[in-house]
C-alpha positions in Angstrom: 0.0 0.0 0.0 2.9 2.2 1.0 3.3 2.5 -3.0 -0.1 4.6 -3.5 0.6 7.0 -0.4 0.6 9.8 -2.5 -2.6 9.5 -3.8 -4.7 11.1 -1.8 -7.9 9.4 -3.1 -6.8 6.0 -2.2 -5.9 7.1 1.1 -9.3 8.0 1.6 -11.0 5.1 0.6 -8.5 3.2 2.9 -9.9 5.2 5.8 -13.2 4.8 5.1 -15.5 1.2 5.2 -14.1 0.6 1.4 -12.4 -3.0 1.2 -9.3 -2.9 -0.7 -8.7 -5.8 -3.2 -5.8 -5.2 -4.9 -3.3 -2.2 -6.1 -0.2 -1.6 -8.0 1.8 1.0 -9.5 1.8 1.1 -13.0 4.9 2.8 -13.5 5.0 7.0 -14.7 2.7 8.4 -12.6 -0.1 5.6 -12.7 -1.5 2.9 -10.4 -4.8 1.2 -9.9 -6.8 -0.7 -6.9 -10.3 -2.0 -7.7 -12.7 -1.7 -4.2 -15.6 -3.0 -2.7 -18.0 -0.8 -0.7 -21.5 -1.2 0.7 -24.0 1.5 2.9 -20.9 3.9 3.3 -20.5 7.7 2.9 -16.9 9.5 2.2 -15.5 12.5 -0.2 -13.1 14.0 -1.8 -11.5 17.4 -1.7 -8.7 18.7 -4.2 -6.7 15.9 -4.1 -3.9 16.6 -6.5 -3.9 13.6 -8.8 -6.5 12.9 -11.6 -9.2 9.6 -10.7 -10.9 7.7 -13.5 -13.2 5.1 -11.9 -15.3 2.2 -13.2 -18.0 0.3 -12.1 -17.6 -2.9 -12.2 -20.8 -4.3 -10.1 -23.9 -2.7 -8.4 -23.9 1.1 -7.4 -27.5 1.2 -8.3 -27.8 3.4 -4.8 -24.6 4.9 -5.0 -25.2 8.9 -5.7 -23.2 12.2 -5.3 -24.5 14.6 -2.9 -24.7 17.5 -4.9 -26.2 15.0 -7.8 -28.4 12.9 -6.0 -31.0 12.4 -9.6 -27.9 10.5 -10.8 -27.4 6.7 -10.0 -24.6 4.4 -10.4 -24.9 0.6 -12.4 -22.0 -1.2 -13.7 -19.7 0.4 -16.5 -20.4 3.6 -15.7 -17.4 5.8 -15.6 -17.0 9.1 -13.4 -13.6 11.3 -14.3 -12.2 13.2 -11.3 -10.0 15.7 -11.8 -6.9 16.9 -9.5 -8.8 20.2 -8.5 -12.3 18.4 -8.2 -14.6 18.0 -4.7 -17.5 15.5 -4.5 -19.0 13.8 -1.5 -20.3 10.4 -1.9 -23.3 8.4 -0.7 -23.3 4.4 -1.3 -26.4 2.6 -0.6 -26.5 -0.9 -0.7 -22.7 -2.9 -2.6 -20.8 -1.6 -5.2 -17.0 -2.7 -6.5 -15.3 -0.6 -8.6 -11.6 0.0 -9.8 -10.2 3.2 -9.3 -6.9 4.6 -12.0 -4.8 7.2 -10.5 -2.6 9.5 -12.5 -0.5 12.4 -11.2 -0.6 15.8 -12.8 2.6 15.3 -14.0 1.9 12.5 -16.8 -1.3 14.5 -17.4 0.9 17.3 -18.3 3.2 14.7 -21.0 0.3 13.5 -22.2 -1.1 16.9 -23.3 1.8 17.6 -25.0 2.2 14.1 -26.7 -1.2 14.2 -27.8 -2.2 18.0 -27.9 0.8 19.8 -28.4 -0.5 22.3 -25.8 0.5 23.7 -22.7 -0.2 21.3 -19.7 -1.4 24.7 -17.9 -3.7 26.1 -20.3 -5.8 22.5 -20.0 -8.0 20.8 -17.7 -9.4 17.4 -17.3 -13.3 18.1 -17.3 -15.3 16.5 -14.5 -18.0 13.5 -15.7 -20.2 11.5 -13.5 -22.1 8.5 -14.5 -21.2 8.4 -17.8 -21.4 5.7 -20.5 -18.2 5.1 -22.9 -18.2 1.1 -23.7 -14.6 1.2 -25.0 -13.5 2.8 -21.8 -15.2 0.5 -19.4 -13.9 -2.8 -21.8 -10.7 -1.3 -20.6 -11.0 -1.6 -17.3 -13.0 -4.6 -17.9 -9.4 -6.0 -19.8 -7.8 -4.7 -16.6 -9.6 -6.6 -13.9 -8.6 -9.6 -15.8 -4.8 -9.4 -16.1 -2.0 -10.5 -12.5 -0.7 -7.0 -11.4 2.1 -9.1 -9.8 3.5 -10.0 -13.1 6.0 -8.2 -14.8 4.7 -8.8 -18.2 1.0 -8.5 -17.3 1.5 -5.6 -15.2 3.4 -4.3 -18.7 -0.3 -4.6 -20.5 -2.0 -3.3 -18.0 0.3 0.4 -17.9 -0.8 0.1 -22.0 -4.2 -0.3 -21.2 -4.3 2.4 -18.5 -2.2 4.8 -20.6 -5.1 4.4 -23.4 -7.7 5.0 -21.0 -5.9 8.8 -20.1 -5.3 9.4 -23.5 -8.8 8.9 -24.3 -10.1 11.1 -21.2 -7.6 13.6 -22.4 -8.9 13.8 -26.0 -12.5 13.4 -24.8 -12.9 15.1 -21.8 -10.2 18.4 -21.4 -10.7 21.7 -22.8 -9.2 24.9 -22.1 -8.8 26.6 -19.2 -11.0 30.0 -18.4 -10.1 30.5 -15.1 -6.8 30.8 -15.1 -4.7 33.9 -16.4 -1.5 32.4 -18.1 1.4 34.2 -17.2 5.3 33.8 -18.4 6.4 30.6 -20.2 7.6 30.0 -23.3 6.2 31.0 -26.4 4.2 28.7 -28.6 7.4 28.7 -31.2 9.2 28.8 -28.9 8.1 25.4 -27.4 7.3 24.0 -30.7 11.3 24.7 -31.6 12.5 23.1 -28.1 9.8 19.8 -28.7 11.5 19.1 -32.0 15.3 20.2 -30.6 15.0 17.6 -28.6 13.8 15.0 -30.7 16.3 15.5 -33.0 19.1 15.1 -30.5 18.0 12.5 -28.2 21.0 10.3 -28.7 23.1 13.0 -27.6 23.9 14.8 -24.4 21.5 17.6 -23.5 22.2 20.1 -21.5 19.9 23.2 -19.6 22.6 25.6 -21.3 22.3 23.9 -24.8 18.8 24.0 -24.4 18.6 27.5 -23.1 20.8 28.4 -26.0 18.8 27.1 -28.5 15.6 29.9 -27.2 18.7 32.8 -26.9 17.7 32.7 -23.1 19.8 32.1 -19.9 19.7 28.4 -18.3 18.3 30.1 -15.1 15.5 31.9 -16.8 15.2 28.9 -19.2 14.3 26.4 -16.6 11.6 28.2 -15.0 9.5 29.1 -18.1 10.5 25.7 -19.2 8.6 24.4 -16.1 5.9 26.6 -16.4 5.0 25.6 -20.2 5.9 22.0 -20.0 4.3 21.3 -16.7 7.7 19.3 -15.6 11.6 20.2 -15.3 13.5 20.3 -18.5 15.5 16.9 -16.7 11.9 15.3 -16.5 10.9 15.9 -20.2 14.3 14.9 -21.7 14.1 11.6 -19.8 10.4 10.9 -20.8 11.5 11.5 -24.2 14.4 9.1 -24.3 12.7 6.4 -22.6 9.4 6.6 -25.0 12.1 6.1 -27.8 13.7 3.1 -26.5 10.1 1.8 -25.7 9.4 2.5 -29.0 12.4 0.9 -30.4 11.9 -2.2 -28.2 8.4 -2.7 -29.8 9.1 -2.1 -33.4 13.0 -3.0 -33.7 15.6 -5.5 -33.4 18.3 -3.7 -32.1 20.6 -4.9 -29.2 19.1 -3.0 -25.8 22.7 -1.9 -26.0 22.1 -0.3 -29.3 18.7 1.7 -28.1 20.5 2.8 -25.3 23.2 4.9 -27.3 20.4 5.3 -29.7 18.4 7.6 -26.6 21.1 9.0 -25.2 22.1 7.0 -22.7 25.6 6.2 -21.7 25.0 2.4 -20.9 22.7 -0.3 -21.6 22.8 -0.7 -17.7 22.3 2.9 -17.3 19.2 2.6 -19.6 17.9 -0.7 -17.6 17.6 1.1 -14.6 16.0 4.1 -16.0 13.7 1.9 -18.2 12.9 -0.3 -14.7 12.3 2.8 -12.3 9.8 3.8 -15.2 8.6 1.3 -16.6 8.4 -1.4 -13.7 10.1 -4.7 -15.9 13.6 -4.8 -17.4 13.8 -3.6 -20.8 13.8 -7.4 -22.2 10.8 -8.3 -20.2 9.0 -5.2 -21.8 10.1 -6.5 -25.6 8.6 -10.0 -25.0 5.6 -8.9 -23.3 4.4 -6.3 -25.4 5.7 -6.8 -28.9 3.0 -8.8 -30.3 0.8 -5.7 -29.2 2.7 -3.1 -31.6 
């Protein structure tokens, strides 16, 4: 358990009547736990890390507070954002599974998918709602041994499709917020394909900095601010998404995709790719490359 501590929504449920049946970290940023909960109340207030939930039996009785017209059944899907507050009424069993993302692989997914900043986004908040592709998902996901490298491997593809799909479905600008600083939009467009070009070579915050005429100190912070993580954070992402990549649809040596990503080792690349990634890089290439 000591794994999902920082997710404030698990640590909730945990203190409340909820029975937990199982959790895992997912590697970058993600981990799931499916729950079973009967004639229980609890809620939820800003808790820093994006929710998407499924029901996976009953809930007929389980309402929101502040919604109480709307009912719960299996394979509905509610989407709580990190800034969200709900309280909750359960009436009568419901199980459900629970994905928990932090803000900081919302913010590489956004600009993977969306090419926008992180900040100018937010996840919008569903209740209730019916997406069968979704809820197969997490259907796929109930089904597969968290405790296995491999099958854990399939399940951090599965739950990485189900944020990409919130993402493209269910975010829109924000109106609230008044941007401030940051890079501009050529700016980050000219650092996004810098860095791409040069992943198999040593990057530095003053060669980036250089490369946007603007000093490493200054650099960093509107860097941050645009990106949604450290300059450190998105070059590392990058590198390892590459050598995922190249582990799924090449034949090189894991020696070769390390140089290939900038990496100075094939050991130094295992233990990146493993603190990620949760499996070696070889246990990745036989698990998922008949999924590419």
């Amino acid at each position: 358990m000591s794994e999902l501590a920082d997710y404030q929504v698990f640590q909730t449920l945990s203190r409340s009547r909820a029975q937990l049946e199982r959790s895992a970290a997912m590697g970058d940023g993600i981990a799931a736990a499916i729950w079973s909960n009967a004639h229980d109340a609890t809620g939820y207030s800003t808790p820093g890390h994006h929710t998407i939930g499924c029901y996976l039996g009953g809930g007929l009785g389980t309402f929101r507070r502040d919604q109480p017209g709307l009912k719960g059944a299996p394979d509905k899907l509610c989407i709580l954002p990190a800034e969200h507050q709900s309280a909750w009424v359960v009436n009568g069993e419901l199980r459900f599974m629970h994905l928990y993302f932090d803000v900081e692989q919302f913010a590489l997914s956004a600009l993977r998918l969306l090419d926008k900043e992180p900040r100018e986004l937010q996840l919008r908040e569903r209740t209730f709602i019916d997406e069968p592709l979704q809820s197969a998902r997490f259907r796929a996901l109930t089904q597969l041994d968290w405790r296995e490298p491999a099958e854990r491997l399939l399940c951090s593809s599965l739950a990485n499709a189900i944020l990409d799909h919130s993402l493209l479905s269910h975010s829109g600008r924000r109106f609230d917020l008044q941007v401030k600083g940051g890079l501009a939009a050529h700016q980050r467009k000219g650092l996004i394909d810098y860095i791409e070009q040069h992943l198999d070579q040593p990057l530095s915050i003053d060669q980036l900095a250089q490369s946007v005429a603007l000093s490493p100190y200054h650099f960093a912070r509107m860097f941050s601010l645009s990106f949604g993580v450290a300059p450190h954070r998105y070059v590392l992402s990058r590198r390892l998404q590459r050598g995922a990549q190249l582990l799924r649809h090449s034949r090189l040596a894991v020696g070769e995709i390390a140089l290939a990503c900038g990496f100075a080792s094939a050991s130094h690349f295992s233990n990146r790719f493993r603190a990620s990634f949760q499996a070696t890089p070889g246990q990745y290439r036989l698990a998922l490359v008949g999924h590419a």
